[in-house]
mmCIF file of the N, C-alpha and C atoms, coordinates in Angstrom:
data_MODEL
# 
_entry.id   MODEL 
# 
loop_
_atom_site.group_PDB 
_atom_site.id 
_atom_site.type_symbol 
_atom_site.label_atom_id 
_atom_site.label_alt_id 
_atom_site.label_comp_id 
_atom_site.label_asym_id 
_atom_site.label_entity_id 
_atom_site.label_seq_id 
_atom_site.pdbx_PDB_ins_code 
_atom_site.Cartn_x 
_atom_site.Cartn_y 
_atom_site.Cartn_z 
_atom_site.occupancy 
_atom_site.B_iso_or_equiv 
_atom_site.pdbx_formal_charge 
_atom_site.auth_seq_id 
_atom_site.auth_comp_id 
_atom_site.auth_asym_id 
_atom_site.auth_atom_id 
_atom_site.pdbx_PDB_model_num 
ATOM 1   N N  . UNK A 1 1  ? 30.432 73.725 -36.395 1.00 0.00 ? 1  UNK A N  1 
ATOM 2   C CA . UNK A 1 1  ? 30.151 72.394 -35.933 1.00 0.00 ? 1  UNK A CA 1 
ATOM 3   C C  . UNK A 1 1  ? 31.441 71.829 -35.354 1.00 0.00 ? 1  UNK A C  1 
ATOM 4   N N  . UNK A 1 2  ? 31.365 71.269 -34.314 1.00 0.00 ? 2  UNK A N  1 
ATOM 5   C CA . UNK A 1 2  ? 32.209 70.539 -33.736 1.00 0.00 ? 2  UNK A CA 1 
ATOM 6   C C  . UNK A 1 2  ? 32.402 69.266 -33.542 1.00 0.00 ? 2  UNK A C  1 
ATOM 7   N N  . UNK A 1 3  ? 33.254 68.432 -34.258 1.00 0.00 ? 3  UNK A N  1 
ATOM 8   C CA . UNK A 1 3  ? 33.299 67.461 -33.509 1.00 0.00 ? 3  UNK A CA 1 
ATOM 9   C C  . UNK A 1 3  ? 34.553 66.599 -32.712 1.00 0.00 ? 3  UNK A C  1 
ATOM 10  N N  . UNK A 1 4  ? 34.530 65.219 -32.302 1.00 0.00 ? 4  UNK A N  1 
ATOM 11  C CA . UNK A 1 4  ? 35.588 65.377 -31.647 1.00 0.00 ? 4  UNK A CA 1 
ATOM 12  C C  . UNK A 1 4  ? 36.968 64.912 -32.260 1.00 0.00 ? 4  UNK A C  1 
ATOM 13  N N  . UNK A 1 5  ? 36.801 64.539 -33.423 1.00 0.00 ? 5  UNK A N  1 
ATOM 14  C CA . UNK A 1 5  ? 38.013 64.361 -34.300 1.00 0.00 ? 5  UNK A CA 1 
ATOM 15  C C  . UNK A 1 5  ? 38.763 65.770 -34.826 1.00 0.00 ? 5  UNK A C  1 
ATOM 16  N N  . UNK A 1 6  ? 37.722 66.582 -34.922 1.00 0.00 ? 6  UNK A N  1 
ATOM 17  C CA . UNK A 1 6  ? 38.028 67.410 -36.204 1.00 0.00 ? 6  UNK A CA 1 
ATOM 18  C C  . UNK A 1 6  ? 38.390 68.638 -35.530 1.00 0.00 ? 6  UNK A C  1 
ATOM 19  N N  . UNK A 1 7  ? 38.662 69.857 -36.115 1.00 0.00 ? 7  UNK A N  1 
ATOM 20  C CA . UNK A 1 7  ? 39.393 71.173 -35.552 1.00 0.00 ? 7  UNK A CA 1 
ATOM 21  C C  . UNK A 1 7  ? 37.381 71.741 -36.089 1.00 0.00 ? 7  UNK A C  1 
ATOM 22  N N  . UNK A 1 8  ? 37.056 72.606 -35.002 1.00 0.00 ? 8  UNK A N  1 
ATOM 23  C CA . UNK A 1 8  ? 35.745 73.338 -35.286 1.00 0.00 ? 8  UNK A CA 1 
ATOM 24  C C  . UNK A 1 8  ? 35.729 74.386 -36.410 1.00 0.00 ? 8  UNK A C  1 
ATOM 25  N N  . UNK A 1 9  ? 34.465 74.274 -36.778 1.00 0.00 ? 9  UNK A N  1 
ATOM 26  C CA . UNK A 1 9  ? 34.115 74.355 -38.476 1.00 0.00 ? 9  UNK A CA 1 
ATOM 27  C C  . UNK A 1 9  ? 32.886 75.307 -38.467 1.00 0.00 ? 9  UNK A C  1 
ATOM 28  N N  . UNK A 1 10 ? 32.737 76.497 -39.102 1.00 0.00 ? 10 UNK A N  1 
ATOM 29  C CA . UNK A 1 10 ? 31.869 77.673 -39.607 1.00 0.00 ? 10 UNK A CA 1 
ATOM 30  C C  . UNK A 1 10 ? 30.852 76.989 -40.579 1.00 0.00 ? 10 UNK A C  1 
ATOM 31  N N  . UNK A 1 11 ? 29.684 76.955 -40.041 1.00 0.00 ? 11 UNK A N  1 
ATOM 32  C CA . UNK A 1 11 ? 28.672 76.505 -40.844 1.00 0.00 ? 11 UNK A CA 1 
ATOM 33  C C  . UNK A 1 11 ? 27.964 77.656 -41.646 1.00 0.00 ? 11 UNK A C  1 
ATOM 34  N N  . UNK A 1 12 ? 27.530 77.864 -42.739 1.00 0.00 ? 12 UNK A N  1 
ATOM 35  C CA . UNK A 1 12 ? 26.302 78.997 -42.512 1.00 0.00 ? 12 UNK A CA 1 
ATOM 36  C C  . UNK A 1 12 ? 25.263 78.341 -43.344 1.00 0.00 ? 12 UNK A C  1 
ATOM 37  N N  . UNK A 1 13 ? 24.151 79.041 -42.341 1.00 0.00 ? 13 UNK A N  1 
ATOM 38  C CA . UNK A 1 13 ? 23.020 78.060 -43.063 1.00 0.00 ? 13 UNK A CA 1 
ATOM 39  C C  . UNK A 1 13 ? 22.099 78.928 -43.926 1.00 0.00 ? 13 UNK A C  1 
ATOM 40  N N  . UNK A 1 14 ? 21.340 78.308 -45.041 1.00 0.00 ? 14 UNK A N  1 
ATOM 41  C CA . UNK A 1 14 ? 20.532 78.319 -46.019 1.00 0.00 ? 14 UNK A CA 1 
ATOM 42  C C  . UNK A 1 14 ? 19.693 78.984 -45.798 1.00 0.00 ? 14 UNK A C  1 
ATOM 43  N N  . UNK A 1 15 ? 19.348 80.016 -46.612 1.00 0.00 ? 15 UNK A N  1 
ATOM 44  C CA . UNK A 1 15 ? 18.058 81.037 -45.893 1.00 0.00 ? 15 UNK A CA 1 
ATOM 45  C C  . UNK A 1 15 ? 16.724 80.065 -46.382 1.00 0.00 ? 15 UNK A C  1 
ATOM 46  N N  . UNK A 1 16 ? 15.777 80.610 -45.200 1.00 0.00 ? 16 UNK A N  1 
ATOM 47  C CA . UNK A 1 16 ? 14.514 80.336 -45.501 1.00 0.00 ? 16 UNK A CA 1 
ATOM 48  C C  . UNK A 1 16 ? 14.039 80.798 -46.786 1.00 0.00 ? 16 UNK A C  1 
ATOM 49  N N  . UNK A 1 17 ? 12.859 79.908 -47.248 1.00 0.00 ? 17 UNK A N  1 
ATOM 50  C CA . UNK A 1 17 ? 12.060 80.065 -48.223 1.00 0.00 ? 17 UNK A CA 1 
ATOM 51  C C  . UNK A 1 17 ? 11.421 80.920 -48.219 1.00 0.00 ? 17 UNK A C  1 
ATOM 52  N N  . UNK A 1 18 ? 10.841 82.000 -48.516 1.00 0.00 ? 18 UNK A N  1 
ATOM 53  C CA . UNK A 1 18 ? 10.024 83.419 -48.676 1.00 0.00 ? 18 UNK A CA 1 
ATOM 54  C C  . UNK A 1 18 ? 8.603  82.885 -47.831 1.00 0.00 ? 18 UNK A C  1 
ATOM 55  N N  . UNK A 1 19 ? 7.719  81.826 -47.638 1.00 0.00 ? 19 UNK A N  1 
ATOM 56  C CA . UNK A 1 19 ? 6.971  81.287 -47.277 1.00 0.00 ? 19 UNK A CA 1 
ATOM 57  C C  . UNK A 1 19 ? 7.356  81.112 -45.285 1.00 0.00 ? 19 UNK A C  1 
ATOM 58  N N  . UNK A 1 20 ? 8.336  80.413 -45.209 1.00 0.00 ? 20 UNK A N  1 
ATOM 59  C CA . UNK A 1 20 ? 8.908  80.529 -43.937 1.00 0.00 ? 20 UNK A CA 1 
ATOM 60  C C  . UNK A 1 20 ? 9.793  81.501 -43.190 1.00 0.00 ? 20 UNK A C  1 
ATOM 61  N N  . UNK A 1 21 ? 9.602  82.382 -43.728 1.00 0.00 ? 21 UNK A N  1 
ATOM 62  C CA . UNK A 1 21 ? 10.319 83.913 -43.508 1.00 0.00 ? 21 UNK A CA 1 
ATOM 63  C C  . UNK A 1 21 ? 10.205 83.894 -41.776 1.00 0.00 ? 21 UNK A C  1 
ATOM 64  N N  . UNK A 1 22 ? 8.642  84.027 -41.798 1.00 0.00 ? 22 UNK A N  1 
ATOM 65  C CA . UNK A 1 22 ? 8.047  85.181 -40.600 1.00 0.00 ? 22 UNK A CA 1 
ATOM 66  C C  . UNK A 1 22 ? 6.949  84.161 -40.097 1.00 0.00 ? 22 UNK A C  1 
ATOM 67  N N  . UNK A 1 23 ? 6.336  84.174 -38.723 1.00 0.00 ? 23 UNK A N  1 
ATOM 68  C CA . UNK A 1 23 ? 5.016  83.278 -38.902 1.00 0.00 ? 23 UNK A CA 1 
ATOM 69  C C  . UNK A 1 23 ? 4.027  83.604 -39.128 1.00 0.00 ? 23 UNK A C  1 
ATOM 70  N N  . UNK A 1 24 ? 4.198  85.056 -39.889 1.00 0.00 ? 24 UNK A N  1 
ATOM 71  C CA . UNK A 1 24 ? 2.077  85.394 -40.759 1.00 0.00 ? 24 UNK A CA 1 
ATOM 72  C C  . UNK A 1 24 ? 2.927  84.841 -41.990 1.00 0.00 ? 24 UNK A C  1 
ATOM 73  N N  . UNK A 1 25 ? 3.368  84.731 -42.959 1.00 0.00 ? 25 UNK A N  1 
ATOM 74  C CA . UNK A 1 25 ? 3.868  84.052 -44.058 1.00 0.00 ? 25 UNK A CA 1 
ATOM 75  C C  . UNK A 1 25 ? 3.830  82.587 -44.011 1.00 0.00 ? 25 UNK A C  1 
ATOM 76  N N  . UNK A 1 26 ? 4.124  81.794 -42.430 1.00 0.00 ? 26 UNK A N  1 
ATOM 77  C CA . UNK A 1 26 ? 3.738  80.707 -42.738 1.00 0.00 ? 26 UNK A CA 1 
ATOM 78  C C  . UNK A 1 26 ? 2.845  80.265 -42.553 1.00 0.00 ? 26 UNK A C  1 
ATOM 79  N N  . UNK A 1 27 ? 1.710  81.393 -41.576 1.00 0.00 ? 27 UNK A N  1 
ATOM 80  C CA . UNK A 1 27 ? 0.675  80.945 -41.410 1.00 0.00 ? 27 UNK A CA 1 
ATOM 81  C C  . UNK A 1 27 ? -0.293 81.105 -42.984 1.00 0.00 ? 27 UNK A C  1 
ATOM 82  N N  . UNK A 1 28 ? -0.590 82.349 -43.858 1.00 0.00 ? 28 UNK A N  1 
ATOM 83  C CA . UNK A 1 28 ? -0.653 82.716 -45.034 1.00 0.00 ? 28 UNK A CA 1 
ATOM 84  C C  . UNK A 1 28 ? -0.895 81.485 -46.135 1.00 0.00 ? 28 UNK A C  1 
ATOM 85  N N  . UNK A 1 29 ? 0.807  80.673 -45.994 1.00 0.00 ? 29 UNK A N  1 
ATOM 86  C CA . UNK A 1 29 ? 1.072  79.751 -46.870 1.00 0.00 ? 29 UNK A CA 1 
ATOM 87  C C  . UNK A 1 29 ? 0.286  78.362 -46.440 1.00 0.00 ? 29 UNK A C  1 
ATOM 88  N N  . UNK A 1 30 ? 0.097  77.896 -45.358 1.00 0.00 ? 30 UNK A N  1 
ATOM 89  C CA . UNK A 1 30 ? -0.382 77.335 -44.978 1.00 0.00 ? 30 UNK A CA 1 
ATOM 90  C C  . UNK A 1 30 ? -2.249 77.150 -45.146 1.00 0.00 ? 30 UNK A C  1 
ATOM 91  N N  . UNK A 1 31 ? -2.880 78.403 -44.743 1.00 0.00 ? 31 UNK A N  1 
ATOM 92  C CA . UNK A 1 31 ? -4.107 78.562 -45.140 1.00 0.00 ? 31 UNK A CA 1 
ATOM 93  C C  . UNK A 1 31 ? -4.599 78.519 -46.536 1.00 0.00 ? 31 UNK A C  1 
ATOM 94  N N  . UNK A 1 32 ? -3.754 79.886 -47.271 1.00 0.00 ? 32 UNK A N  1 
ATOM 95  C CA . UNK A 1 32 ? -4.413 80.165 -48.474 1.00 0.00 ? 32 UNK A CA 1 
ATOM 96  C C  . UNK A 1 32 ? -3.439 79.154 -49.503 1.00 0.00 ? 32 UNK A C  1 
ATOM 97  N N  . UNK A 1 33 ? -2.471 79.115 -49.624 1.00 0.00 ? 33 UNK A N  1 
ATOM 98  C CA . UNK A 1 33 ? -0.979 78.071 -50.343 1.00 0.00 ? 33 UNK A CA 1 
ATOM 99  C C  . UNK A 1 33 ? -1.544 76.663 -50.102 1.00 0.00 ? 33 UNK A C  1 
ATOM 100 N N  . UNK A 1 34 ? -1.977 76.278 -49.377 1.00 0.00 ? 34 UNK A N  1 
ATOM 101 C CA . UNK A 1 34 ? -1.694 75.024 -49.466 1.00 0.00 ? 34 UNK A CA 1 
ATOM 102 C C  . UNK A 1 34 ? -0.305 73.815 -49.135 1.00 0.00 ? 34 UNK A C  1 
ATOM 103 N N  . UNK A 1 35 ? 0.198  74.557 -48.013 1.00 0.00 ? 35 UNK A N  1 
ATOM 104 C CA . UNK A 1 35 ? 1.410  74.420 -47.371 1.00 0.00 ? 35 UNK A CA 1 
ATOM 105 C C  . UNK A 1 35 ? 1.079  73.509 -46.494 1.00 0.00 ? 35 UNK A C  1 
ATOM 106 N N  . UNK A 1 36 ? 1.824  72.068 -46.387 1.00 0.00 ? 36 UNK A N  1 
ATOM 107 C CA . UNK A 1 36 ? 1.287  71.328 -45.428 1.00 0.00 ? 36 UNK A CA 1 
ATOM 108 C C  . UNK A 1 36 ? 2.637  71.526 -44.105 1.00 0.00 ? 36 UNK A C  1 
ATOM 109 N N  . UNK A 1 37 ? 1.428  72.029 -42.716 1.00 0.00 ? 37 UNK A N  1 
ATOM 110 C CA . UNK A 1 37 ? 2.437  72.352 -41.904 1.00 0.00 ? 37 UNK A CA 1 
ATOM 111 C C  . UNK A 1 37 ? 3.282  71.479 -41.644 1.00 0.00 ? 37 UNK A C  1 
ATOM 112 N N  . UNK A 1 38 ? 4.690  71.771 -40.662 1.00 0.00 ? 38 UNK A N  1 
ATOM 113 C CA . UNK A 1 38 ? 5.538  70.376 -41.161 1.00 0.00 ? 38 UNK A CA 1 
ATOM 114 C C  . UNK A 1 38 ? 6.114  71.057 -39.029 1.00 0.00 ? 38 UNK A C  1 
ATOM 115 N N  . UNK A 1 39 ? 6.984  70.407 -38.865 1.00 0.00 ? 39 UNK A N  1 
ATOM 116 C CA . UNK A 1 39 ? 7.855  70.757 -37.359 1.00 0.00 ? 39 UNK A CA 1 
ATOM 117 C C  . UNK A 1 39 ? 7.307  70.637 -36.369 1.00 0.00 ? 39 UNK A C  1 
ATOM 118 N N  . UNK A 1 40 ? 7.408  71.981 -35.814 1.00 0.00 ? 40 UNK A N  1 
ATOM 119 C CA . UNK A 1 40 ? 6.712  72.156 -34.618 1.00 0.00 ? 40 UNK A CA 1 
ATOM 120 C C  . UNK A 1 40 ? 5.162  72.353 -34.778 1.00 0.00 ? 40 UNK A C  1 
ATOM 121 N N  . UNK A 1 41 ? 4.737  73.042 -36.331 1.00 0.00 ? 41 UNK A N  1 
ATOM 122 C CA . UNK A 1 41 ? 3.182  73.364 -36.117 1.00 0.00 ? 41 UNK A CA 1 
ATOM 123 C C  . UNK A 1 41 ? 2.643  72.373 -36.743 1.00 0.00 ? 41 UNK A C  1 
ATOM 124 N N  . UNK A 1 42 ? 3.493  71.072 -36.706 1.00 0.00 ? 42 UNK A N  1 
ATOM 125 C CA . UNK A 1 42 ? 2.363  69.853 -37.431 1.00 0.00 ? 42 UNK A CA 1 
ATOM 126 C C  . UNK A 1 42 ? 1.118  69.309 -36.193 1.00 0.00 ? 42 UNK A C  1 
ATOM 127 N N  . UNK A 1 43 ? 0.486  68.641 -36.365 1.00 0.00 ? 43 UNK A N  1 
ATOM 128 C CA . UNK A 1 43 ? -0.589 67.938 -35.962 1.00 0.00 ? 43 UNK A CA 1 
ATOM 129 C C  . UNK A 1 43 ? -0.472 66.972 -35.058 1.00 0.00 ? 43 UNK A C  1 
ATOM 130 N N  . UNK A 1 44 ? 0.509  66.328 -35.854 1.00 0.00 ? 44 UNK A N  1 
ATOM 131 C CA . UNK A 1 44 ? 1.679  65.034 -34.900 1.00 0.00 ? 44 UNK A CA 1 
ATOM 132 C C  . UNK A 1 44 ? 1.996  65.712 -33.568 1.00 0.00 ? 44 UNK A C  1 
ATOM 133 N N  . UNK A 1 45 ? 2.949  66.254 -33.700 1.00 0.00 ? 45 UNK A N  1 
ATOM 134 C CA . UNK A 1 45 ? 3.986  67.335 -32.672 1.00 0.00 ? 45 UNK A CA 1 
ATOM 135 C C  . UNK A 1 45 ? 2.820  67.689 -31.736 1.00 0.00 ? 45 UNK A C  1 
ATOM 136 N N  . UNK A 1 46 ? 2.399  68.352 -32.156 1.00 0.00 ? 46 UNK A N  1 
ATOM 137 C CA . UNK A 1 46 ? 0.895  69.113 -31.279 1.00 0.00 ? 46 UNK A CA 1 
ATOM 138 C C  . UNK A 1 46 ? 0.119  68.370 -30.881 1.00 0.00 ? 46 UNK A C  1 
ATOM 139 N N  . UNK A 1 47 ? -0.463 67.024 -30.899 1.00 0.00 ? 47 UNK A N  1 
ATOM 140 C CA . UNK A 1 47 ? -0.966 65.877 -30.504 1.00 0.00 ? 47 UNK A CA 1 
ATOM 141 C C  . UNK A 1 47 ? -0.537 65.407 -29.430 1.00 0.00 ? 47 UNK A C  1 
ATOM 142 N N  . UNK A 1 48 ? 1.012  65.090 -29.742 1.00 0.00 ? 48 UNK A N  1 
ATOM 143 C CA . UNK A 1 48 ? 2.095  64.466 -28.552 1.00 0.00 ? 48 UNK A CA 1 
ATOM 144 C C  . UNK A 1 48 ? 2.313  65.733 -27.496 1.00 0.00 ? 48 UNK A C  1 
ATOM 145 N N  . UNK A 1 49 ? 2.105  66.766 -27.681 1.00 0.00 ? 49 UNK A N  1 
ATOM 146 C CA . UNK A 1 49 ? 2.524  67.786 -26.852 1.00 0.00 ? 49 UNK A CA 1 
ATOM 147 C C  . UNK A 1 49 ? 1.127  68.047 -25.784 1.00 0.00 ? 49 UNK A C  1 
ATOM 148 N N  . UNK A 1 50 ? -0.123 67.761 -25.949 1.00 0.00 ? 50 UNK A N  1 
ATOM 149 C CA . UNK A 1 50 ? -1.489 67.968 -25.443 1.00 0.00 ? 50 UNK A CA 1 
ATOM 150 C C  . UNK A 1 50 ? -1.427 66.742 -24.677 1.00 0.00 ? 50 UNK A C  1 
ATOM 151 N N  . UNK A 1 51 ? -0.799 65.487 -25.058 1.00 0.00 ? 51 UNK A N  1 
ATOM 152 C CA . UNK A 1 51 ? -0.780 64.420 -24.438 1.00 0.00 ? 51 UNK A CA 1 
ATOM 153 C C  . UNK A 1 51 ? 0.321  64.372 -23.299 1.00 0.00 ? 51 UNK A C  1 
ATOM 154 N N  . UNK A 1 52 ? 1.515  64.603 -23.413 1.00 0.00 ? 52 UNK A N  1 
ATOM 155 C CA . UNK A 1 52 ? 2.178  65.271 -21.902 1.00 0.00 ? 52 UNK A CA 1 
ATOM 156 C C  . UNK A 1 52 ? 1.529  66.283 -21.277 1.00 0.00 ? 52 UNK A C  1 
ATOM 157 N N  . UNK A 1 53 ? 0.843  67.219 -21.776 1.00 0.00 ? 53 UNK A N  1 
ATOM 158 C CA . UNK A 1 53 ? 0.272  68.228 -20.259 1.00 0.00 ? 53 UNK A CA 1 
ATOM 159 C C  . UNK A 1 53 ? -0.732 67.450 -19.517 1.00 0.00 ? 53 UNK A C  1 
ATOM 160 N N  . UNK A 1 54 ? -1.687 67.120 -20.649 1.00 0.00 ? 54 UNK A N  1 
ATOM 161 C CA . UNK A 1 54 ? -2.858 66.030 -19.969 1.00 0.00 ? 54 UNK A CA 1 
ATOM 162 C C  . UNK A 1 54 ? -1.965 65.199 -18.830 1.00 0.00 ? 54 UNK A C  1 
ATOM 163 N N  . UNK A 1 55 ? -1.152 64.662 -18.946 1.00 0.00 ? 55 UNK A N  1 
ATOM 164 C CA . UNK A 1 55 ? -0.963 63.461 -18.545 1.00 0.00 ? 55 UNK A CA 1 
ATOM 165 C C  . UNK A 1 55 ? 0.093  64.490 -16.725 1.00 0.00 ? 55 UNK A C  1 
ATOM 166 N N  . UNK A 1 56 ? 0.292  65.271 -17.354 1.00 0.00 ? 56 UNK A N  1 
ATOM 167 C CA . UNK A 1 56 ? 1.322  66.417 -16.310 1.00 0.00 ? 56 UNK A CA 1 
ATOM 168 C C  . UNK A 1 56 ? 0.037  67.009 -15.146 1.00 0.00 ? 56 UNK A C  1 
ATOM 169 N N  . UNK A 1 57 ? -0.999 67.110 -15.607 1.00 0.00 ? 57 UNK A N  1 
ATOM 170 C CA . UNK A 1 57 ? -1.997 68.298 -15.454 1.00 0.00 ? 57 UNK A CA 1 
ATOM 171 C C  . UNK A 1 57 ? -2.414 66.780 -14.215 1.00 0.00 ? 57 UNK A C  1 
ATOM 172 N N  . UNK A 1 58 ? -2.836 65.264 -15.011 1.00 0.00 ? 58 UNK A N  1 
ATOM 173 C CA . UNK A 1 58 ? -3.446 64.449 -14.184 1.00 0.00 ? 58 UNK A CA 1 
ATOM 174 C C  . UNK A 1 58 ? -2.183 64.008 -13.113 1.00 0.00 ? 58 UNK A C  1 
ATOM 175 N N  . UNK A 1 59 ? -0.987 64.022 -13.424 1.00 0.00 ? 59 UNK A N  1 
ATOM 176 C CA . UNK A 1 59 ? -0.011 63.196 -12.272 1.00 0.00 ? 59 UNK A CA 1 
ATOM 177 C C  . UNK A 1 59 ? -0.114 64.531 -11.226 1.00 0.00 ? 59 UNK A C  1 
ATOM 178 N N  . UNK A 1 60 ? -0.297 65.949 -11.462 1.00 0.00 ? 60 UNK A N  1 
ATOM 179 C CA . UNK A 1 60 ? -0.238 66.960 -10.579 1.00 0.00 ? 60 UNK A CA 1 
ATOM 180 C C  . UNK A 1 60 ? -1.628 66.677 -9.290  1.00 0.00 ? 60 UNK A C  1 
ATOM 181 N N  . UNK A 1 61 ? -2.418 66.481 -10.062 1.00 0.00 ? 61 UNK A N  1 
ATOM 182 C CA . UNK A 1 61 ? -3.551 66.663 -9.466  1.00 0.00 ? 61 UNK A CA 1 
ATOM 183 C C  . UNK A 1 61 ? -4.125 64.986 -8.262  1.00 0.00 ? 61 UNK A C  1 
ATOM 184 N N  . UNK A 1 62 ? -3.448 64.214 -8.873  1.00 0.00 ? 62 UNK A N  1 
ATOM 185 C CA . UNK A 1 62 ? -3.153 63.158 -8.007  1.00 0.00 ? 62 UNK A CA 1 
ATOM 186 C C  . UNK A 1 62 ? -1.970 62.904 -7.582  1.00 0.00 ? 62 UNK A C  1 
ATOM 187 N N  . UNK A 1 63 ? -1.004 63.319 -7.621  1.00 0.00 ? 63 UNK A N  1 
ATOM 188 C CA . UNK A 1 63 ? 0.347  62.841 -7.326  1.00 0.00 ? 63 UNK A CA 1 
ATOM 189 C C  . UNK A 1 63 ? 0.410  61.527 -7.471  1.00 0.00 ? 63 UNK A C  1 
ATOM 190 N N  . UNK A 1 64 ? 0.656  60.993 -8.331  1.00 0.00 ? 64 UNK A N  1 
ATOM 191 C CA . UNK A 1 64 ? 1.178  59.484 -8.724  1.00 0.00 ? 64 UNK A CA 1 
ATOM 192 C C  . UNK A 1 64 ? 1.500  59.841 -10.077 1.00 0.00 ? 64 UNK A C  1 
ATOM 193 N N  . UNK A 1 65 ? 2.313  58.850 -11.039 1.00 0.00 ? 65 UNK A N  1 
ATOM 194 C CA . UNK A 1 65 ? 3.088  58.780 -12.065 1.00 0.00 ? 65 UNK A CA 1 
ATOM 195 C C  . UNK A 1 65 ? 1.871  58.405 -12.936 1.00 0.00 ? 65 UNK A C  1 
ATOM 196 N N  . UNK A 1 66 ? 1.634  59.240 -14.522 1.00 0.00 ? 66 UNK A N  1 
ATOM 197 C CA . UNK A 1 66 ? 0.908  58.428 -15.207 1.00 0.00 ? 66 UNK A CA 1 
ATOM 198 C C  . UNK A 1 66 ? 1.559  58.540 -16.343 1.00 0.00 ? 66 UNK A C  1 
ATOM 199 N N  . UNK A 1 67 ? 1.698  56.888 -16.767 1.00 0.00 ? 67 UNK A N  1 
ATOM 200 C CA . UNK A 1 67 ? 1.884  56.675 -17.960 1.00 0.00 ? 67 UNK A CA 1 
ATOM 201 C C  . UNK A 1 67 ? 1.213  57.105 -19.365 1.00 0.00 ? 67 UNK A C  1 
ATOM 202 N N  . UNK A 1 68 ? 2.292  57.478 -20.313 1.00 0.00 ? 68 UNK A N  1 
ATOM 203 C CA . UNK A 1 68 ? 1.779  57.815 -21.160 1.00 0.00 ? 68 UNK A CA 1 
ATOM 204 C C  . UNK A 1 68 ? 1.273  56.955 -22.235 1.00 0.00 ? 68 UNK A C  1 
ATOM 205 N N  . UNK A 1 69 ? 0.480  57.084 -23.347 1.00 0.00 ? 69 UNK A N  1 
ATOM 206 C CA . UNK A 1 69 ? -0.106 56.120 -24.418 1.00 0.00 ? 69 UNK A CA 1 
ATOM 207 C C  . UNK A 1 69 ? 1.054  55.537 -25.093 1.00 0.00 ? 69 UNK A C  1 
ATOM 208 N N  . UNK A 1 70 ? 0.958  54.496 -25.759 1.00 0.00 ? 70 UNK A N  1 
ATOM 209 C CA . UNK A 1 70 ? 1.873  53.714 -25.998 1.00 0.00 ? 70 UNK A CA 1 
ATOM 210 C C  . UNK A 1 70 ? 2.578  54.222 -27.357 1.00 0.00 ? 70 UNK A C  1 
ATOM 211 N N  . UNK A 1 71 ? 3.639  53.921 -28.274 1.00 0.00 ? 71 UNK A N  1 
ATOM 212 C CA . UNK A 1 71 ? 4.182  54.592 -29.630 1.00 0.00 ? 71 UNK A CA 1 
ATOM 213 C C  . UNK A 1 71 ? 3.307  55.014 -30.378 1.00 0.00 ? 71 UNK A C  1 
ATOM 214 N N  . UNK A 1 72 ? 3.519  55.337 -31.325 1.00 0.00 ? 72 UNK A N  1 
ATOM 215 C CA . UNK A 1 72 ? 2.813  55.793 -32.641 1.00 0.00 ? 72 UNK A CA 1 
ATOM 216 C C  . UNK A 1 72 ? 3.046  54.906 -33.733 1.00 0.00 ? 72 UNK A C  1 
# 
């Protein structure tokens, strides 16, 4: 990590949980576990992400700017 005070610094990071190994393990944990998805494969994330193509897919197809839905 770098920053701009400091002389750069060796991080090492924390291994994954046996569950988040691989993505059949998190898919696995998720189905049969009872793992509530969390990041990139949450519901949220994936919601907001269907809502930019929509919105990409309609400004393409008309050429004009469309706004997207308002916060969450």
């Amino acid at each position: 990590m770098r920053l701009p005070e400091n002389e750069e610094t060796l991080e090492t990071a924390k291994p994954l949980e046996k569950a988040k190994e691989d993505s059949v393990s998190y898919l696995r944990a998720v189905l049969l576990g009872g793992m509530k998805p969390e990041g990139q494969s949450s519901l949220e994330t994936n919601v907001i992400v269907t809502e930019i193509l929509d919105a990409a897919r309609q400004s393409a197809a008309t050429g004009k700017t469309v706004s997207l839905a308002g916060t969450r």
